[in-house]
C-alpha positions as CSV (number, residue, x, y, z in Angstrom):
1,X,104.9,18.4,-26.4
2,X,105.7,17.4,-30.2
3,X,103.1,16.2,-31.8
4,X,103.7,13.0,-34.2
5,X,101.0,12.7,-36.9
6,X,100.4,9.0,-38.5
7,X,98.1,8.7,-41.9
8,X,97.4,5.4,-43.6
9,X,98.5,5.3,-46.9
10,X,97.2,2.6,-49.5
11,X,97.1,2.3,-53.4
12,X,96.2,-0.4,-55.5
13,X,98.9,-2.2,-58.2
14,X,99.0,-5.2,-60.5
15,X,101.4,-7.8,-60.4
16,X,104.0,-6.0,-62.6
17,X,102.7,-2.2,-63.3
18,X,102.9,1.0,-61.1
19,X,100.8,1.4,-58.2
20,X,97.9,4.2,-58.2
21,X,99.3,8.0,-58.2
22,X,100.3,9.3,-55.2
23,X,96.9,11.8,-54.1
24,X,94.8,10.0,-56.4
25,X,92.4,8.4,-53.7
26,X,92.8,11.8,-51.7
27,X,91.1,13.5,-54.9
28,X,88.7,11.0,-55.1
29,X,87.0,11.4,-51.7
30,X,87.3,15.1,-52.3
31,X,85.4,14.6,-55.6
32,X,82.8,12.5,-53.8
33,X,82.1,15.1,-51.3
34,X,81.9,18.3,-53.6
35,X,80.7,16.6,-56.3
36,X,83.0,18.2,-58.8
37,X,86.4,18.0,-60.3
38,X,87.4,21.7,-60.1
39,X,86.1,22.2,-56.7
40,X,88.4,18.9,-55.7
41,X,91.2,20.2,-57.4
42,X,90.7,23.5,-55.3
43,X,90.3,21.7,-51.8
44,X,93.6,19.6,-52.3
45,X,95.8,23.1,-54.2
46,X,95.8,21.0,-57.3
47,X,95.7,22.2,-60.9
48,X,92.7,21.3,-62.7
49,X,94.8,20.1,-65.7
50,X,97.1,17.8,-63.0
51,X,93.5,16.6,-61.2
52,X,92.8,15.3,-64.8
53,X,96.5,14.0,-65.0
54,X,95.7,12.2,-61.9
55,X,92.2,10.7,-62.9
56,X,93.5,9.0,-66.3
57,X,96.8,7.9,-64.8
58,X,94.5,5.5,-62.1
59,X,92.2,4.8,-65.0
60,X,95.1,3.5,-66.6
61,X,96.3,1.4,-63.5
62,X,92.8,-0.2,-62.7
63,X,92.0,-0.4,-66.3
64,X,88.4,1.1,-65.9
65,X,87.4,4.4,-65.4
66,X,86.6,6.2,-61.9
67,X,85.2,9.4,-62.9
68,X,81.9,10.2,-65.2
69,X,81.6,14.1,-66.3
70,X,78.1,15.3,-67.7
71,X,77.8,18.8,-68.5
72,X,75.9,21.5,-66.3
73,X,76.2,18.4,-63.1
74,X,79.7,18.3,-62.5
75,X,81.6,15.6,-61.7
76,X,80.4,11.9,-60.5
77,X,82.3,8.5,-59.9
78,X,81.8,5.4,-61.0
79,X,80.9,2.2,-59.4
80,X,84.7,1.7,-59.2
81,X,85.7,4.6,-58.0
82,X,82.8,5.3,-55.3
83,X,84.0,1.4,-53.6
84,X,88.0,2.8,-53.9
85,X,86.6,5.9,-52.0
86,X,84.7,3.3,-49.7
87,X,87.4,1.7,-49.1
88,X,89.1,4.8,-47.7
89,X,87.0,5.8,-45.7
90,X,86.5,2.0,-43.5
91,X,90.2,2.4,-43.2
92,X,90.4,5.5,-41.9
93,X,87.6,4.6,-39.7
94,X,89.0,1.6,-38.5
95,X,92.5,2.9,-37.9
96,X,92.0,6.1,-37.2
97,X,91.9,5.5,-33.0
98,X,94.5,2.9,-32.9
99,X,96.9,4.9,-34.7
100,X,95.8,8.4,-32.6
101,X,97.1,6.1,-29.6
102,X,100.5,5.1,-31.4
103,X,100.8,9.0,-32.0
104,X,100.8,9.6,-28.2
105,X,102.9,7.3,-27.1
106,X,105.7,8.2,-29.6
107,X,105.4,11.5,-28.7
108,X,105.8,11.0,-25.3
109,X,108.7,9.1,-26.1
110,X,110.6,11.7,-27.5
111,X,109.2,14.4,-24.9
112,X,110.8,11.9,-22.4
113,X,114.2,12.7,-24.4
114,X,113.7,16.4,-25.3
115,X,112.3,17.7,-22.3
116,X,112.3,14.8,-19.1
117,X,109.1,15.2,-16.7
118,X,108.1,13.2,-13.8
119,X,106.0,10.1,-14.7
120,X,103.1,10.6,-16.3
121,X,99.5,9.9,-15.6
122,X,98.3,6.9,-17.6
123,X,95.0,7.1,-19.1
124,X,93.9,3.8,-20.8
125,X,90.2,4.4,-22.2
126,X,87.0,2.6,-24.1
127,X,86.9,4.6,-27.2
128,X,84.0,7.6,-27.4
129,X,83.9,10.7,-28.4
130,X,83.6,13.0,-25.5
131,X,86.6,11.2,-24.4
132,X,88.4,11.4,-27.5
133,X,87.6,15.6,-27.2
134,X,88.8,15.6,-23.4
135,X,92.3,14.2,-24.3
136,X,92.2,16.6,-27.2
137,X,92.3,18.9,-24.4
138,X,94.4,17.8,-22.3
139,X,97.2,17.4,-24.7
140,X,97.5,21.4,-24.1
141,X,97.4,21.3,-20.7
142,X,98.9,18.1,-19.5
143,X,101.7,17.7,-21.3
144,X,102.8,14.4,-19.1
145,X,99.4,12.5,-19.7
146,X,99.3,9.4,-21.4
147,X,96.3,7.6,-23.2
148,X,95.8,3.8,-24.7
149,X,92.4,3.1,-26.3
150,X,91.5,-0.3,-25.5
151,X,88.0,-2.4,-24.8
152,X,86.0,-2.0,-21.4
153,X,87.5,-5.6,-20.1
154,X,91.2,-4.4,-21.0
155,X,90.9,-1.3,-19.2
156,X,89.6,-2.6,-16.6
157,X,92.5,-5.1,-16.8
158,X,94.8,-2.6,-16.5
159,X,93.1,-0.8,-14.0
160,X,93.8,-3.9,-11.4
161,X,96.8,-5.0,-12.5
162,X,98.4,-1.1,-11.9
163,X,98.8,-0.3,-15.9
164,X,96.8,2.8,-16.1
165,X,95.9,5.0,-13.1
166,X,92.7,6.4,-14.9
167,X,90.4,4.2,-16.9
168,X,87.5,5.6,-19.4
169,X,84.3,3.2,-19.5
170,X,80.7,2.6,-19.8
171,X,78.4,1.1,-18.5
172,X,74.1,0.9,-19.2
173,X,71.4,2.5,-17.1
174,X,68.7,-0.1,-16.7
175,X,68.4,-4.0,-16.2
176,X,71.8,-4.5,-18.4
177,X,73.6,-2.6,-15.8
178,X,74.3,-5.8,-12.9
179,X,75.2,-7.9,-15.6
180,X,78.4,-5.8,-17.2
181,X,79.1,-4.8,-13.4
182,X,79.8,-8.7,-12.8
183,X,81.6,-9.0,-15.9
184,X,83.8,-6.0,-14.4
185,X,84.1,-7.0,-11.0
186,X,86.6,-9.4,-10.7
187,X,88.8,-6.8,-12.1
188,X,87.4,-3.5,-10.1
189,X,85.9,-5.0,-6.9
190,X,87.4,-3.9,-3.5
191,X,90.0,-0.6,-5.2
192,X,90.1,2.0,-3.8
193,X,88.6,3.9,-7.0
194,X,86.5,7.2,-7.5
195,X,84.1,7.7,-10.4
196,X,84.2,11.3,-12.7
197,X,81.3,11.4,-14.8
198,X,81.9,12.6,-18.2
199,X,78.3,12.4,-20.3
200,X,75.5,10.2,-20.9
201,X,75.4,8.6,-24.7
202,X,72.9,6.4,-26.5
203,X,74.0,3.6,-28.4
204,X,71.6,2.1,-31.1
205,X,70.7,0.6,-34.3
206,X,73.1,2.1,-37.7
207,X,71.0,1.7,-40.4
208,X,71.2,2.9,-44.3
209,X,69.1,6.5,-44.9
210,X,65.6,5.4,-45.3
211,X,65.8,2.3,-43.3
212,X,65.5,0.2,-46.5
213,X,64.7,-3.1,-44.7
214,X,62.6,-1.6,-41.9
215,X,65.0,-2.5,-39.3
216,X,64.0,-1.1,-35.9
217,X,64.2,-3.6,-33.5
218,X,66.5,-6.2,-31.5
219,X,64.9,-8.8,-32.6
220,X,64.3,-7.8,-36.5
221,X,68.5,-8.9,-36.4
222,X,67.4,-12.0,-37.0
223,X,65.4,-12.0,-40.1
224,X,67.4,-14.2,-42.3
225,X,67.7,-11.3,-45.4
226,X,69.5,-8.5,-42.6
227,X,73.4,-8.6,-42.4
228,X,75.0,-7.4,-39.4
229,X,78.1,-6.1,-38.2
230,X,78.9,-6.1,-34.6
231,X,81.8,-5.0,-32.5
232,X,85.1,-7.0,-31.4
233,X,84.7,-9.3,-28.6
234,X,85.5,-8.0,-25.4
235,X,84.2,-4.2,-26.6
236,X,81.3,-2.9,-23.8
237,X,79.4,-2.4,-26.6
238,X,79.5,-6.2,-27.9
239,X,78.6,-6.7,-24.2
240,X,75.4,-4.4,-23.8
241,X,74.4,-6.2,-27.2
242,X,75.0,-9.5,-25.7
243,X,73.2,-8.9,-22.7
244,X,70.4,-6.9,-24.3
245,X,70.0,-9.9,-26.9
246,X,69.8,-12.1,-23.8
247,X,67.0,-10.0,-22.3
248,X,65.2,-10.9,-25.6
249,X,66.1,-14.7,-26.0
250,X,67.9,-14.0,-29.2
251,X,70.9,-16.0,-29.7
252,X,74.1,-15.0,-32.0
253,X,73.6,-17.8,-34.2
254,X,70.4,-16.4,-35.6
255,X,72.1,-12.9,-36.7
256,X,73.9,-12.8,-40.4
257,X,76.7,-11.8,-39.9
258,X,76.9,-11.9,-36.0
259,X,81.1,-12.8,-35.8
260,X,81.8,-9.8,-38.8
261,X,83.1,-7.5,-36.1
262,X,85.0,-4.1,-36.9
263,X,87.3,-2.6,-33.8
264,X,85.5,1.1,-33.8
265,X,82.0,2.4,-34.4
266,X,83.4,4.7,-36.8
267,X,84.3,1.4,-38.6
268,X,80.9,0.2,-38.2
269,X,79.0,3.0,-39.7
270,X,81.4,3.0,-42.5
271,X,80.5,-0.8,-43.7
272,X,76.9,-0.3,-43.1
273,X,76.8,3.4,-45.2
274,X,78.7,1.4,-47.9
275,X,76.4,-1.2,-48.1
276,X,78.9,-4.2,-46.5
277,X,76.3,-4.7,-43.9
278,X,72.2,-4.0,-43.5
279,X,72.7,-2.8,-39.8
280,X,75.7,-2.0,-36.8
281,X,75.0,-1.3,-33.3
282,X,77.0,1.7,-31.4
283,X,76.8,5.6,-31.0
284,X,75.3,8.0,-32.6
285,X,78.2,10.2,-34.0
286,X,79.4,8.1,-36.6
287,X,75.6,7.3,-37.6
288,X,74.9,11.0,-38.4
289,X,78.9,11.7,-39.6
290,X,78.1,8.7,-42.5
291,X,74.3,9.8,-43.1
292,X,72.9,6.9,-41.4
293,X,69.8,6.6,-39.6
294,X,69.5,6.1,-35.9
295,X,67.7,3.8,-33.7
296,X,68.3,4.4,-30.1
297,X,68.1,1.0,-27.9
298,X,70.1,2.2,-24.7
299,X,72.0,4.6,-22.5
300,X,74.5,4.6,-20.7
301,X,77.3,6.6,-18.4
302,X,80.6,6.9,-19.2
303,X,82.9,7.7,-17.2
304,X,86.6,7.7,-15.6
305,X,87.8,5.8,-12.9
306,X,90.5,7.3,-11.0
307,X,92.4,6.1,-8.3
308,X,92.1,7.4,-5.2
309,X,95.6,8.3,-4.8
310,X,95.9,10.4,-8.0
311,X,92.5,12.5,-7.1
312,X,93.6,15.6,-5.7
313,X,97.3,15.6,-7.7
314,X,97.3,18.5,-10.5
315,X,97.1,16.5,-13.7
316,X,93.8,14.4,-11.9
317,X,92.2,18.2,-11.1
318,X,93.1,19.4,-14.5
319,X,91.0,16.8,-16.1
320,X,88.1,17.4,-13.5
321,X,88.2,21.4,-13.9
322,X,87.7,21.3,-17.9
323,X,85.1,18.9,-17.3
324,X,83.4,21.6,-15.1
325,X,84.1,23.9,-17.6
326,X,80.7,25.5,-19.2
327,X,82.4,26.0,-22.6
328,X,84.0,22.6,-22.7
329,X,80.9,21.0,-21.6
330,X,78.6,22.8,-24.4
331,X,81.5,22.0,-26.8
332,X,80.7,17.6,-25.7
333,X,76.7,18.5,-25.7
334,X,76.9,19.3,-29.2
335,X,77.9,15.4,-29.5
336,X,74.8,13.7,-31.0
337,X,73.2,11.8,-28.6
338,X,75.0,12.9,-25.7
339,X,74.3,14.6,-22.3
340,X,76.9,16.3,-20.1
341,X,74.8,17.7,-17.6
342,X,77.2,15.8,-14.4
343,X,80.2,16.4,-16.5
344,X,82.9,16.2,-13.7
345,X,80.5,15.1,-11.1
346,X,83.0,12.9,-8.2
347,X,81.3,9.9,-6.7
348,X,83.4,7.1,-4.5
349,X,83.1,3.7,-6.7
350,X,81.3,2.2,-3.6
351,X,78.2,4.8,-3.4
352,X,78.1,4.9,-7.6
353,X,78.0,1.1,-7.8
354,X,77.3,-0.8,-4.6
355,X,78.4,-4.2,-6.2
356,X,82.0,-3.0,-6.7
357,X,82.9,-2.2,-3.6
């Protein structure tokens, strides 16, 4: 299958002059990572001399300068350039999944003229990361699969209303679990469904490196000096939160911040590492991949459910088999946070959640 690639692009312009250089922002995260000019002219095949060229061309655009240079310690940005290189990366983190789906589905479009094949097998999913690696996967091997990311309560949506024929979700071990199963069950109850386990995850507290404000509780969301950011309505983690703050008698109105919402948890690590917000609740992965320290608060299976009429076809038993696989499986346990020891495990809806049946 062709693959179609889609990048956000942004710059920054006045009213009347020319907009940032075109790889200037791309040098700038560069320089933030290695810490030097040369070494982020190297990364992005740059001369050093057009690197400069770059760097006083955006200084000239934003009128103020992005880059400080002290001899023997390299390269460093300024207060400027370290939010433009901020900005970036919430972005990125924020569009990133949503634009990975667009991606597939134009590619499939174009498969569909290039090379027809029988109707795919539609996979709508809640965004993770061991299911972002399986359909990494499976773009290889099954060429005709399709994927949407979309919130728990849309996939299940489109699990009842014959959208998808494979749906990736969560849900808690513990006392949260009977509440999200009612949320799901008007939607799931009484299909003929069978679950695959892909991993275990823990989702938690995202707070800066050092904990500054000594956040380490549910209820410390509520100190009037802590800013949060939460996810988008609808999103299973939004609902664990909801039901966890429940549990606890704290209500939304007491959290700063509560209705700030971001649609990933890449996109919420990314405003609490740059200092948007005090705290985020999600998974681990983007916690650690933006330097941010972790408090775990739950766990919870996810998993896909497939109907049963797709379970023995060959795309259905491609997807279980490199689940099973031992090199795929140490390849998701590397995933902070994660366990894959039932990785591909096949349990009837009914016997895995009595209430949904």
């Amino acid at each position: 299958m062709k693959q179609v690639s889609i990048r956000p692009v942004w710059t920054i312009q006045g009213p009347s002059g020319p907009p940032l250089p075109a790889r200037l922002i791309e040098l700038l995260v560069q320089v933030s990572e290695s810490g030097s000019l040369l070494l982020a002219s190297r990364a992005l095949a740059l001369s050093y001399r057009h690197a400069w060229d770059l760097v006083r061309q955006g200084e000239a655009v934003v009128q103020a300068p992005l880059l400080q240079m002290e001899r023997g310690r390299g390269s460093t940005l300024t207060a400027l350039g370290a939010r433009i290189v901020w900005a970036d990366k919430r972005i990125r983190a924020r569009l990133t999944p949503a634009l990975e789906s667009l991606s597939w589905e134009l590619a499939q479009e174009l498969e569909g003229v290039l090379n027809p094949q029988p109707a795919a097998l539609r996979l709508h999913a809640s965004h993770g990361f061991a299911i972002e690696c399986l359909i990494e996967r499976m773009a290889a091997e099954c060429p005709a699969l399709s994927f949407q990311w979309a919130s728990s309560t849309a996939v299940a949506a489109a699990l009842r209303q014959g959208d998808c024929d494979i749906a990736g979700m969560h849900l808690p071990h513990g006392a949260m679990q009977e509440g999200l199963l009612r949320a799901y069950a008007p939607w799931l109850q009484g299909l003929p469904l069978t679950l695959v386990d892909i991993a275990t995850r823990r989702q938690g507290l995202m707070v800066r490196a050092g904990n500054p404000k000594e956040i380490y509780t549910l209820g410390d969301l509520a100190r009037p000096e802590v800013r949060f950011v939460n996810r988008q309505s609808g999103s299973g983690t939004r609902l664990l939160l909801e039901g966890l703050l429940r549990e606890q008698d704290i209500k939304p109105t007491q959290i700063a911040g509560y209705e700030h919402s971001e649609s990933t948890h890449a996109a919420v690590a990314a405003c609490v590492a740059s200092g948007l917000a005090d705290v985020g609740f999600g998974l681990e992965p983007p916690a650690r991949q933006f330097k941010l320290e972790f408090v775990p608060i739950a766990t919870e299976r996810y998993f896909l459910l497939c109907r049963n009429t797709e379970l023995q076809g060959a795309q259905m038993q491609a997807i279980i088999s490199a689940l099973r696989d031992p090199a795929f499986r140490h390849k998701l346990s590397k995933l902070p946070g994660y366990d894959t020891s039932a990785a591909g495990t096949i349990t009837p809806l009914e016997q895995a959640y009595p209430l949904l049946g």
